[in-house]
N, C-alpha and C positions, 0 to 999 in steps of 0.2 A: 516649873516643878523640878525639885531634883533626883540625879539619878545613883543609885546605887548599884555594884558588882558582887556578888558572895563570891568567893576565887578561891580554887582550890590549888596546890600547888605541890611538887615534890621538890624539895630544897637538901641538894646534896653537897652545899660549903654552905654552912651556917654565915661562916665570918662574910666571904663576900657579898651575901646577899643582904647580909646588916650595911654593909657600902652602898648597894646598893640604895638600899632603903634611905638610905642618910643622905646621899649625893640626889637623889629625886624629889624627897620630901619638901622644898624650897619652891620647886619649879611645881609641884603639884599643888602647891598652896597656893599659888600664882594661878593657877587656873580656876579657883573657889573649890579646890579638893581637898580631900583627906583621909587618916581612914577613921572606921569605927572603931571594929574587933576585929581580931588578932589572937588565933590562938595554934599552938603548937597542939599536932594529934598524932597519937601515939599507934592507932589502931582503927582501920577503917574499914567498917563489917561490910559494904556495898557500895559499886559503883555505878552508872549505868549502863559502862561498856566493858568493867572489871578488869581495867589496865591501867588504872593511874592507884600509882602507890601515892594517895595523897599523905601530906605530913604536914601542912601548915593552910589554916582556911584563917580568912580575912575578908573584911566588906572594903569595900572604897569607893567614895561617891563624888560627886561633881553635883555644880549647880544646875548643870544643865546638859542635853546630851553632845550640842556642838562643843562645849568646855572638854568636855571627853574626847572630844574626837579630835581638838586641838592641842591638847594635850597630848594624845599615842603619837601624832604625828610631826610632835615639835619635833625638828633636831637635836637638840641638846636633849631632849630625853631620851633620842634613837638610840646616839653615841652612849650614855648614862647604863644604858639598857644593852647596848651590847658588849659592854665592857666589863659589866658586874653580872647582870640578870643572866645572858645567856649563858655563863660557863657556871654560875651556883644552880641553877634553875632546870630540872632535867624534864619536868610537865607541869603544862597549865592549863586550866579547866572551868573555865566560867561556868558554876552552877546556877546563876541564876541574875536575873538584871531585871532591876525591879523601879517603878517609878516614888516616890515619898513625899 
C-alpha cells in the first residue's frame, strides 16, 4: 500500500528550493516517488501550534513506507538536502501521513 505526506513548508529562496526540487526529483523517482499537489499559499488562517508561517503545502508519496525511509536516508539525498533545502526552507510540518 502506498504512502503519502501532506507537508507544509515556509520557503524563504523560492529560486533555491526549485534546485532543490529538480536535483531530488530523479532520485525520488527512484524510490517509486513523487509528488501529487503542489500549491503556493498566500494566507494561512490556523495552525496547530500557530508558529509556522506556512507558504507552500504539497503531497508526496512513496510506494511503500521502507521506500520512504530509504529514501530520507539515502546520501545523496542528505547532501541534495543540505545544500538546497536547508538554507531556502525556514519550517517544515508534516500535516498528515496517510496510507492510499
Amino acid at each position: 500500500m502506498s504512502i503519502e505526506n501532506l507537508v507544509g513548508l515556509s520557503v524563504v529562496d523560492n529560486v533555491m528550493y526549485q534546485q532543490y526540487r529538480e536535483k531530488m526529483l530523479p532520485l525520488l523517482k527512484e524510490y517509486g516517488g513523487g509528488f501529487g499537489y503542489d500549491f503556493k499559499v498566500s494566507e494561512v488562517l490556523k495552525s496547530e501550534d500557530g508558529n509556522h508561517n506556512i507558504n507552500r503545502v504539497f503531497t508526496i508519496y512513496f510506494k511503500d513506507e521502507q521506500s520512504m525511509k530509504s529514501f530520507f536516508s539515502n546520501p545523496l539525498y542528505l547532501d541534495i538536502r543540505k545544500k538546497y533545502f536547508d538554507s531556502s526552507v525556514q519550517s517544515s510540518t508534516i500535516i498528515a501521513r496517510y496510507e492510499k
